[in-house]
N, C-alpha and C positions, 0 to 999 in steps of 0.2 A: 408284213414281210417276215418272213423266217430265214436265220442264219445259217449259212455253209462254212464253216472252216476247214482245217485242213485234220484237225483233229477229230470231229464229227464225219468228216467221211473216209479217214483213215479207219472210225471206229464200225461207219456200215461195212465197209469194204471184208472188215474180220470176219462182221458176223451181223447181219440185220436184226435178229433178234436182241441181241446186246443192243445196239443203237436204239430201238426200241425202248427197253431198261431204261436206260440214260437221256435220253432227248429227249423220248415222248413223254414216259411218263417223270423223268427225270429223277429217278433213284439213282441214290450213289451209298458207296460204303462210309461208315464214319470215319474207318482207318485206313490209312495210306500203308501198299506196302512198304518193303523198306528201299528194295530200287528204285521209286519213286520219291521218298521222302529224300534221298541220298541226292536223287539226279534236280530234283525240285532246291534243295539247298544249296547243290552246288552253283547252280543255273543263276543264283540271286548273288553268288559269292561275285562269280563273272561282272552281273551288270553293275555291281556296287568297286571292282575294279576299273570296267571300261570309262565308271566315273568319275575316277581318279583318287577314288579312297584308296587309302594306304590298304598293304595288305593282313598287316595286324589288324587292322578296322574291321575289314570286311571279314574276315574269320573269326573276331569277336559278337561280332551282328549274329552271324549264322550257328555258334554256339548259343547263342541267346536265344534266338527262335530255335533250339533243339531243348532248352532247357525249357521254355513254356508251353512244349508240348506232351500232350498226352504219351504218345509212343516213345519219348525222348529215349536213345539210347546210346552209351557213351562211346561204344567204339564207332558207331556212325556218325558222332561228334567226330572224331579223330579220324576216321576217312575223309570227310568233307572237308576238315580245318587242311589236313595236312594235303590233298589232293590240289587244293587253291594255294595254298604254299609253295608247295611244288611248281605248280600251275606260272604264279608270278618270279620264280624264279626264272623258270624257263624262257616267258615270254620279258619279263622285265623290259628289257629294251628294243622290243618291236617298232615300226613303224606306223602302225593303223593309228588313226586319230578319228576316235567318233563323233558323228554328225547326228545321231540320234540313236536312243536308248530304251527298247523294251516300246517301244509306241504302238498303240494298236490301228490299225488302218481297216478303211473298209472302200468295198467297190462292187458296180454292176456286175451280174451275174448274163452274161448276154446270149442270146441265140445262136451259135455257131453258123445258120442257115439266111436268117433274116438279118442280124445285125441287132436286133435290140433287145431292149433290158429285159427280165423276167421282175413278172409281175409277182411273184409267188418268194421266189430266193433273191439274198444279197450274199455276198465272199467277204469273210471278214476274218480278220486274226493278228496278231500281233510277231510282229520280227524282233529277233536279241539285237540286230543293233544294223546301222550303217554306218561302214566307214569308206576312207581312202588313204591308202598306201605312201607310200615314199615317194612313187610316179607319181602321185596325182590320179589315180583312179580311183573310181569308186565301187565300193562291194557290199553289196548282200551280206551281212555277218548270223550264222549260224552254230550254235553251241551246242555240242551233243554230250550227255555222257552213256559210255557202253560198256558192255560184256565181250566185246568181240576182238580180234585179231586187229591192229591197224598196222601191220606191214605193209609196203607199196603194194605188194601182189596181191593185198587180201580182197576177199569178194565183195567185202563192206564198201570201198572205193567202185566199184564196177554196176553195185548197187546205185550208187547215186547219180549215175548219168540218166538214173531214170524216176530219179525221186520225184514225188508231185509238188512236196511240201516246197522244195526252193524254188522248183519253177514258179509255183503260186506267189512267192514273195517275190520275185523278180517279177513277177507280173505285178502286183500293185504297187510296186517301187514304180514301175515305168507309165502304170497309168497316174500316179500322182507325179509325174514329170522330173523324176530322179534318173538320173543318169547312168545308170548302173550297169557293170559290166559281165556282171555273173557274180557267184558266190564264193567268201573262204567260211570252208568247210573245218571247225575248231572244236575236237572232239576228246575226251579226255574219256581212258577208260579206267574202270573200277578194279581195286586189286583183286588178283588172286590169291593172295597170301592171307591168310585167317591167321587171330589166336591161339599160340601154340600154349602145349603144357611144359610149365617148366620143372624140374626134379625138384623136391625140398632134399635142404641138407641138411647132416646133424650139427652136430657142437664143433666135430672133428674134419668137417667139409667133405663126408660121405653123404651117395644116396643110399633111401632107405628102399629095398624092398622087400614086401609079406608075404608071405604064404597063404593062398585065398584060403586054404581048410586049414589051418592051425593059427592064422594071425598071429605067427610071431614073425620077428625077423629073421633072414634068411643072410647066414653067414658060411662065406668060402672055408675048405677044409683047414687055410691056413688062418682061419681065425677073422679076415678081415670080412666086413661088410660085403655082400654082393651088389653089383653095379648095376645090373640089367635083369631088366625081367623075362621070365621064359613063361613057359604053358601054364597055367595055376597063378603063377606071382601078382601082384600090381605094384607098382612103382609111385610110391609117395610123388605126389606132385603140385601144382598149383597151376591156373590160369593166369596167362602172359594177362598183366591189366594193363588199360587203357594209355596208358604211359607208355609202358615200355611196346606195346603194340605199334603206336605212332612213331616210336624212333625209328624202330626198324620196317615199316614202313616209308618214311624220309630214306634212309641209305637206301635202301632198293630203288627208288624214286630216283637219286641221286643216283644210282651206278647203273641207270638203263631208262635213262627218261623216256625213248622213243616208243617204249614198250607203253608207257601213262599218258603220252601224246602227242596229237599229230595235228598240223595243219596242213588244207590243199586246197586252193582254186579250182573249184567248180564250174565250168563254161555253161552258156544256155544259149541254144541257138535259137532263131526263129524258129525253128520246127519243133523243137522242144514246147516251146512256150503255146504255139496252136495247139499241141497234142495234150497240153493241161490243160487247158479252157475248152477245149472239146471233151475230157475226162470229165470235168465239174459239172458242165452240163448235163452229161450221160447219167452220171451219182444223182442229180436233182429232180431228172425225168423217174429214176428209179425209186426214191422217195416219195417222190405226189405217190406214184403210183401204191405202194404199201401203204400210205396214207389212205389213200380214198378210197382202197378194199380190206383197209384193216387187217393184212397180212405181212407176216415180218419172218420169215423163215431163217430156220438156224442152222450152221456153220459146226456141224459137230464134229471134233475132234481132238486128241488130243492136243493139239498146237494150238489150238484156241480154249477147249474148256477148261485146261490144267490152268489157264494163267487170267480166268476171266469171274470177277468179283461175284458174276449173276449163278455163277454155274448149278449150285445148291439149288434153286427157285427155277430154272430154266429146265433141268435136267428130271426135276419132280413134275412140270408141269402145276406151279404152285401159281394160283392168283394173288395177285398186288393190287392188294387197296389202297389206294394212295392217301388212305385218310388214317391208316394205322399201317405203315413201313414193317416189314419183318426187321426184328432186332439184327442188330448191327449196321442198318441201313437208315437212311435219310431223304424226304425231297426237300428237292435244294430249289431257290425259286428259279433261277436263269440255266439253263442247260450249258452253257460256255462259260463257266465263271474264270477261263484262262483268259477272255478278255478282257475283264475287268481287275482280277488280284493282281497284285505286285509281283507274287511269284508264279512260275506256270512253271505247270505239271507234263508238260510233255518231254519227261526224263530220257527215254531209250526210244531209239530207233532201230 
């Protein structure tokens, strides 16, 4: 039997060739970008609160695993730490109470026509969590971190009445006989504010600025220091570091939370839910089939090659020996290692 998740057919859906890369022959990059590593950290900060770890705890953890990693970088410490801070502020005293956490589930893959199982594929994947509310309902719980707009009006929200990925969890929530009444949709997006530069000052609390052709200082007719740079000048300065980066980051957080995040119930109707399980089928018919003629065609463009790990090897028409990886790459043994690690990497949507 071979596995369909929601991940591996999000990934044919981009680009078959890619899916190829990664499932068949299962190559992956050693390094995680960094929206990934961001949304992957944030993702674990979530389950290790929806646990009921304090939130000091849980943004010491996730410092931790940023510190033993290779790519460790510290203002991405300080978005993660300070985004789950935020995060539990905000929600601190919500209602949801969880009934399971990061579990992985698996289910028949069925014939949309005949009614039964395929012999070939199984649907498997793991959900952030199930809870129920204050009513007593039960939901779906989905954690997203993004790049995008989350105002009510925005396209992100309008997007997801059509998403496959909740439907598919609403679907094996209800085939293992969970109750569930649709999804909250718990999405936290990533700042726009970067490290700024900040002015160095002298003895006398001026800034300094130089003269790019004479490198000397550049002083007003009245004698004092010039404050601003113009055409030629640079401006003595320094990077905002990791400290003062996360403060002002928190006051921003603090003075426009809605902008960092949103939660909303996602309904799913019966029609919904036929229309993903006639989807998975469709994806799995399409796979035998590039399977069994050895054909995987490619998605080229720039919305897929600008942002796709394979692009260097796919775009040369380069052969992969899977017994010596092109440097920077790895085969990795399980093609879905999001079912099995602690953390999952399905950062952005």
């Amino acid at each position: 039997m071979q596995t369909l998740t929601y991940s591996s057919m999000a990934c044919a859906r981009r680009c078959l060739r890619q899916y190829y890369y990664s499932h068949e022959l299962r190559l992956r990059a050693t390094r995680n970008a960094a929206a990934l590593r961001i949304g992957s950290a944030i993702h674990d900060g979530l389950a290790l609160l929806a646990e009921g770890v304090v939130p000091s705890a849980a943004i010491n953890a996730m410092i931790l695993g940023y510190d033993e990693s290779p790519d460790s970088d510290p203002y991405e410490q300080v978005i993660v730490a300070t985004l789950i801070a935020g995060y539990a502020w905000r929600y601190g005293n919500d209602d949801l109470e969880y009934v399971e956490i990061e579990e992985p589930w698996a289910m028949p893959l069925v014939n949309p026509d005949t009614g039964r199982a395929s012999r070939t594929w199984g649907l498997a994947g793991k959900r952030d969590g199930i809870a129920t509310n204050g009513a007593g309902r039960t939901f779906v719980v989905e954690h997203k971190t993004c790049s995008e707009d989350l105002g009510p009006d925005s396209d992100y929200w309008l997007r997801l009445r059509n998403d496959q990925q909740i439907s598919l969890y609403v679907l094996a929530a209800l085939h293992q006989g969970l109750a569930v009444e649709g999804v909250i949709y718990d999405v936290i997006r990533k700042p726009t504010i970067r490290p700024r530069q900040i002015p160095l000052l002298d003895d006398d609390g001026f800034k300094v600025v130089f003269d790019d052709d004479t490198a000397e200082r550049i002083l007003l007719k009245s004698g004092k220091p010039r404050q601003s740079a113009g055409e030629g000048m640079t401006l003595q300065a320094r990077v905002e570091t990791p400290e003062e980066y996360g403060a002002r980051l928190l006051a921003d957080i603090e003075e426009r939370p809605d902008f960092y995040y949103a939660r909303r119930e996602v309904p799913r109707l019966d029609d919904d839910l036929e229309t993903c399980a006639l989807e998975c089928w469709q994806q799995a018919k399409m796979l035998t089939d590039c399977q069994r003629h050895g054909r995987w065609f490619r998605s080229v463009g720039r919305n897929t090659c600008s942002f796709c790990d394979y692009a260097t090897i796919c775009l040369q028409s380069l052969t992969v020996d899977p017994d010596s990886p092109p440097a920077g790459f790895e085969i990795i043994d399980d093609p879905h290692p999001e079912l099995s690690q602690e953390d999952n990497a399905d950062a952005e949507s």
